[in-house]
MARVOLO-474748 format. One record per residue (C-alpha): residue number from 1; residue in three letters; chain; x, y, z. Coordinates in nm, 4 decimals, always signed. Example, Ala and Ser with C-alpha at 12.3 -4.5 7.8 and 13.67 -1.06 7.14 Angstrom:
2
> 1,ALA,A,+1.2300,-0.4500,+0.7800
> 2,SER,A,+1.3670,-0.1060,+0.7140
END
This chain:
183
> 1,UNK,A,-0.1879,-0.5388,+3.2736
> 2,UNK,A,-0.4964,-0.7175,+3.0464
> 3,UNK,A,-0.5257,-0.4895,+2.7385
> 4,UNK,A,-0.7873,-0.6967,+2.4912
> 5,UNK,A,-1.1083,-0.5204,+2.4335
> 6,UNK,A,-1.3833,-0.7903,+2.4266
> 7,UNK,A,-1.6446,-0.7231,+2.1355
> 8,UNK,A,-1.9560,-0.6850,+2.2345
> 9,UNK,A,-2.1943,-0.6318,+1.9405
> 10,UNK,A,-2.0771,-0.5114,+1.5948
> 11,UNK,A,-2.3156,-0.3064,+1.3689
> 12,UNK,A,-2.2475,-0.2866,+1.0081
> 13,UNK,A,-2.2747,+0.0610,+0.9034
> 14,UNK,A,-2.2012,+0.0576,+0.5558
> 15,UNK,A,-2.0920,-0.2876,+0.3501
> 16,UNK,A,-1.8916,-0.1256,-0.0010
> 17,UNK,A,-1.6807,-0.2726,-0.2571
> 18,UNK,A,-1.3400,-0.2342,-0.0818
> 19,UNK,A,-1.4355,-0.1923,+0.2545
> 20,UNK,A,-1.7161,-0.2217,+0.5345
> 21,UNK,A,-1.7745,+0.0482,+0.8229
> 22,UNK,A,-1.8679,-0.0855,+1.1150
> 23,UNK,A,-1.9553,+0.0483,+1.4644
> 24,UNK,A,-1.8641,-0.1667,+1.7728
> 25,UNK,A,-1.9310,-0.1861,+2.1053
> 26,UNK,A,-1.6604,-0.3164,+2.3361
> 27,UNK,A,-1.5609,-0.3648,+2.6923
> 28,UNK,A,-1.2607,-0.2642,+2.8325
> 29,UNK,A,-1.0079,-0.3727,+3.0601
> 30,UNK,A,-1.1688,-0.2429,+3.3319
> 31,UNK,A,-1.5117,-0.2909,+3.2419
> 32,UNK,A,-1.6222,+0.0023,+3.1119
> 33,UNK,A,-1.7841,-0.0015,+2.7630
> 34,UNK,A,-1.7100,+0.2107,+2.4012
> 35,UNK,A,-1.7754,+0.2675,+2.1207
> 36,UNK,A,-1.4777,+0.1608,+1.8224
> 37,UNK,A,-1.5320,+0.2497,+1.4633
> 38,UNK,A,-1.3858,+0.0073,+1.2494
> 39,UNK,A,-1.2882,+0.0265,+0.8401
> 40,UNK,A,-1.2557,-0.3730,+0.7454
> 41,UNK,A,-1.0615,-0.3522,+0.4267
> 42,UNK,A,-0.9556,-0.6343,+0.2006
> 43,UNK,A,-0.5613,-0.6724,+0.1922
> 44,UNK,A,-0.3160,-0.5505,-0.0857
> 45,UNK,A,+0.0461,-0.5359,-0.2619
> 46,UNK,A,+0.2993,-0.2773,-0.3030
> 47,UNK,A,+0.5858,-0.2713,-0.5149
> 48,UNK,A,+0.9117,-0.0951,-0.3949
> 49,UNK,A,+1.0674,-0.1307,-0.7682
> 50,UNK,A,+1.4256,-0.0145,-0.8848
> 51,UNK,A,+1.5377,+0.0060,-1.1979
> 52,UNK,A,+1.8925,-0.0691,-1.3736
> 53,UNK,A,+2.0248,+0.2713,-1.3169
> 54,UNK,A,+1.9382,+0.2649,-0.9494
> 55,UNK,A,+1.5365,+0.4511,-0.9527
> 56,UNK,A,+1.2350,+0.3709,-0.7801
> 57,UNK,A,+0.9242,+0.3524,-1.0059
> 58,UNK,A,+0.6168,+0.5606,-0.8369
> 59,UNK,A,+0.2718,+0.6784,-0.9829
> 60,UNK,A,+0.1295,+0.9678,-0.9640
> 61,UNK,A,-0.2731,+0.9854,-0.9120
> 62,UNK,A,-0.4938,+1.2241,-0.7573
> 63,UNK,A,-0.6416,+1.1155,-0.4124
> 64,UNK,A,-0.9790,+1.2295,-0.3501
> 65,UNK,A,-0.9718,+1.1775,+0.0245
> 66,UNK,A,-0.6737,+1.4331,+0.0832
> 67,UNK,A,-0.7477,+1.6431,-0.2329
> 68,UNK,A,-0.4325,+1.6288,-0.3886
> 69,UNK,A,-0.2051,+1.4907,-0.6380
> 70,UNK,A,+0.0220,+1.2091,-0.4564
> 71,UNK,A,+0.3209,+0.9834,-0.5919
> 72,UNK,A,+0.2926,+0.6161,-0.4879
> 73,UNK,A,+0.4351,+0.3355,-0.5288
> 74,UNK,A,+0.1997,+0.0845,-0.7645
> 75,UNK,A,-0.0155,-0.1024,-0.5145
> 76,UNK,A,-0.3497,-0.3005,-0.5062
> 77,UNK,A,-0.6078,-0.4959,-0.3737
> 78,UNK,A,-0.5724,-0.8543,-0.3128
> 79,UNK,A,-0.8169,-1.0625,-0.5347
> 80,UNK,A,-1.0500,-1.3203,-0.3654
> 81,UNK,A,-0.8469,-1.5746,-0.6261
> 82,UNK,A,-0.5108,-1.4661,-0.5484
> 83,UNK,A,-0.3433,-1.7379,-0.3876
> 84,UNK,A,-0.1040,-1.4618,-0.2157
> 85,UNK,A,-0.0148,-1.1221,-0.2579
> 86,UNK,A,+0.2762,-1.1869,-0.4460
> 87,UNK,A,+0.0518,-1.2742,-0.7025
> 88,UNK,A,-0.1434,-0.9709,-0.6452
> 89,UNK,A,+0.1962,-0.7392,-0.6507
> 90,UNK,A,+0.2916,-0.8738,-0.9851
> 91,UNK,A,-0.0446,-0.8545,-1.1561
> 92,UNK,A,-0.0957,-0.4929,-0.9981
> 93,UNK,A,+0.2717,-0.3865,-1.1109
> 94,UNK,A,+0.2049,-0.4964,-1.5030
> 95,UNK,A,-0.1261,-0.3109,-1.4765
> 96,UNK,A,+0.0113,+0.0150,-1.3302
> 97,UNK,A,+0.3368,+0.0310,-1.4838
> 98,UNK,A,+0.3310,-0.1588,-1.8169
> 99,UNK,A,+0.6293,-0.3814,-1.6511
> 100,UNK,A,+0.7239,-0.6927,-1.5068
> 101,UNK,A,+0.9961,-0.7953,-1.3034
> 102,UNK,A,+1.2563,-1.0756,-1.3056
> 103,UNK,A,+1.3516,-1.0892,-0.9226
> 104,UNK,A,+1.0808,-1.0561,-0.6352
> 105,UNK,A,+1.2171,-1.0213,-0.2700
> 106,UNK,A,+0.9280,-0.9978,-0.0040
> 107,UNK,A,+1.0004,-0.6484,+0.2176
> 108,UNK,A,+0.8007,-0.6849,+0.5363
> 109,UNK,A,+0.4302,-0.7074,+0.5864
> 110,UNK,A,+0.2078,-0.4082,+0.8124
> 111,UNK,A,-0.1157,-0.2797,+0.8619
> 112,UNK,A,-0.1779,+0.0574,+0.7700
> 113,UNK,A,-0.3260,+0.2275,+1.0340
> 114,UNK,A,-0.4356,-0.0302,+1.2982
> 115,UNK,A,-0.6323,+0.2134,+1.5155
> 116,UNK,A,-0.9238,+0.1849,+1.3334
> 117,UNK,A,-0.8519,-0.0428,+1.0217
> 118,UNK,A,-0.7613,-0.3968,+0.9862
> 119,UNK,A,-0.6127,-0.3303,+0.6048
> 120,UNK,A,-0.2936,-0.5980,+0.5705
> 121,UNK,A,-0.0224,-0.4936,+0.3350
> 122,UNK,A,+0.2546,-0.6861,+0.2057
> 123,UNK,A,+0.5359,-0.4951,+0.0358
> 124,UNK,A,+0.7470,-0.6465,-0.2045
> 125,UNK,A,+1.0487,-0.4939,-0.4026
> 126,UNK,A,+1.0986,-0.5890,-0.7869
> 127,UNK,A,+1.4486,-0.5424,-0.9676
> 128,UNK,A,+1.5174,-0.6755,-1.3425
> 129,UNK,A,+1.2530,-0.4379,-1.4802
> 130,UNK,A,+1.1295,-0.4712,-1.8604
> 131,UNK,A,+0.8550,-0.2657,-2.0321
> 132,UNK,A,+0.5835,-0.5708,-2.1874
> 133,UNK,A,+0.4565,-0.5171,-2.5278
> 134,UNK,A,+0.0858,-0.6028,-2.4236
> 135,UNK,A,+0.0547,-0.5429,-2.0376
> 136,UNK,A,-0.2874,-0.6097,-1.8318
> 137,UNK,A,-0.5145,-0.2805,-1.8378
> 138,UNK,A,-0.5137,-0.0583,-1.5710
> 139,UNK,A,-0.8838,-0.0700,-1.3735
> 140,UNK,A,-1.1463,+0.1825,-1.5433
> 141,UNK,A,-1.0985,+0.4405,-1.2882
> 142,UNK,A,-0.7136,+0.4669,-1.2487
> 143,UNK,A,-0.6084,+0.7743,-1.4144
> 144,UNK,A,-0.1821,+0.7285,-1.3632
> 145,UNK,A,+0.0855,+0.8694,-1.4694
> 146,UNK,A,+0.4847,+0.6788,-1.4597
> 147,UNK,A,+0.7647,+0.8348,-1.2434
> 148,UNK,A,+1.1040,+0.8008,-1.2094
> 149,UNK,A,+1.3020,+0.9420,-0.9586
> 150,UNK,A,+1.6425,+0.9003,-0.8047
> 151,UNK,A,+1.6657,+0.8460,-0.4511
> 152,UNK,A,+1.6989,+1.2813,-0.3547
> 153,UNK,A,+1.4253,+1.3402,-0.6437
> 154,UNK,A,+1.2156,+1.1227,-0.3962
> 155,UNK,A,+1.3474,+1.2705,-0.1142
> 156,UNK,A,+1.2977,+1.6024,-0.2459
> 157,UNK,A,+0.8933,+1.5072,-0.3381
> 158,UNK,A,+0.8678,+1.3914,+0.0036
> 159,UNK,A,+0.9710,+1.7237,+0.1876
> 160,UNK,A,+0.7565,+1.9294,-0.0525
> 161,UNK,A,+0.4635,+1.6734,+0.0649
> 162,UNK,A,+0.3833,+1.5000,-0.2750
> 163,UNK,A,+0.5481,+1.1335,-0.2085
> 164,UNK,A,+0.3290,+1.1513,+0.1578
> 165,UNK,A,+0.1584,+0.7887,+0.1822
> 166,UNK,A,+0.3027,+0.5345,+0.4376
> 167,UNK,A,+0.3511,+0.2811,+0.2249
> 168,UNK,A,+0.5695,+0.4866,-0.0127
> 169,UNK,A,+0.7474,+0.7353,+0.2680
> 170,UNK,A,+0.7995,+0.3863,+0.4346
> 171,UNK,A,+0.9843,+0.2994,+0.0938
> 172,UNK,A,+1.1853,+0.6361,+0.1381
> 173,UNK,A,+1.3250,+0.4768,+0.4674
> 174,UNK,A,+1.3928,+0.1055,+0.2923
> 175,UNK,A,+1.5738,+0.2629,+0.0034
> 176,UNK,A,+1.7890,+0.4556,+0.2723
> 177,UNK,A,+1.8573,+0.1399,+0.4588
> 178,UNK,A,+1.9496,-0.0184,+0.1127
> 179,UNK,A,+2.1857,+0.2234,+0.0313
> 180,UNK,A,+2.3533,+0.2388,+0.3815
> 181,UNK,A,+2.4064,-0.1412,+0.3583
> 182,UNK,A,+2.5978,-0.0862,-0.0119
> 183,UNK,A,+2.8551,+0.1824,+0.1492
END
């Protein structure tokens, strides 16, 4: 069975600073036409980070579009002269955290929600963990705060619906793995 949708015409709703909203028209399989709405979103990091005693770093920020408080892990947008996202990852870690890393293992790449978004994210973890005495600023509009938790604090956040992201519950599941593999 053919399953490509073949774009008709797009219209560009909305062009922001992260992301564009566009409305297409498409034709289907089997000929039929529809409407898609489509969030094009520039790609970003995340950083699954442990430290020394065996704790994932998160942030904790308040998410307008769910109106709540959320932990995270540190993540952010790809920069037009980022030559990859590892790049990105590492500048977005010092920012968020205060912190840079010694080791840098690349996790797995996804996008985010592919049913109506095209947002790439590459995940990367980030051991070897020391506070900097003058890190890169945090963006004007970050408010964060710096958590630690052990792997069933995290757990624990998760179930009561704070640590709820996919990125970071997606963490949850690689820090499982992780610690399956070490037994």
């Amino acid at each position: 069975m053919k399953f490509e949708e073949r774009i008709n015409q797009v219209q560009t709703i909305h062009d922001g600073v992260i992301t564009e909203y566009q409305l297409a028209e498409v034709t289907l399989p089997n000929g039929k036409k529809a409407q898609r709405e489509i969030v094009r979103h520039h790609d970003a990091a995340a950083i699954i980070a442990f430290t020394e005693d065996g704790k994932i770093i998160l942030v904790r920020q308040y998410r307008v579009a769910i109106g709540q408080t959320t932990l995270e892990l540190p993540a952010g947008l790809k920069d037009p002269e980022d030559k990859d996202t590892l790049v990105t990852a590492k500048r977005e870690f010092e920012e968020e955290t205060g912190m840079q890393a010694k080791e840098w293992k690349h996790v797995t790449s996804m996008y985010s929600s592919p049913g109506f978004t095209d947002e790439y994210l590459e995940i990367y973890e980030a051991r070897g963990l020391k506070k900097i005495d003058h890190p890169l600023a945090q963006d004007e509009d970050e408010f964060l705060e710096l958590v630690t938790l052990t792997y069933e604090e995290a757990v624990e956040a998760h179930l009561k619906g704070e640590l709820c992201d996919a990125k970071t519950v997606f963490a949850l599941f690689y820090w499982d793995l992780e610690k399956l593999k070490s037994e």
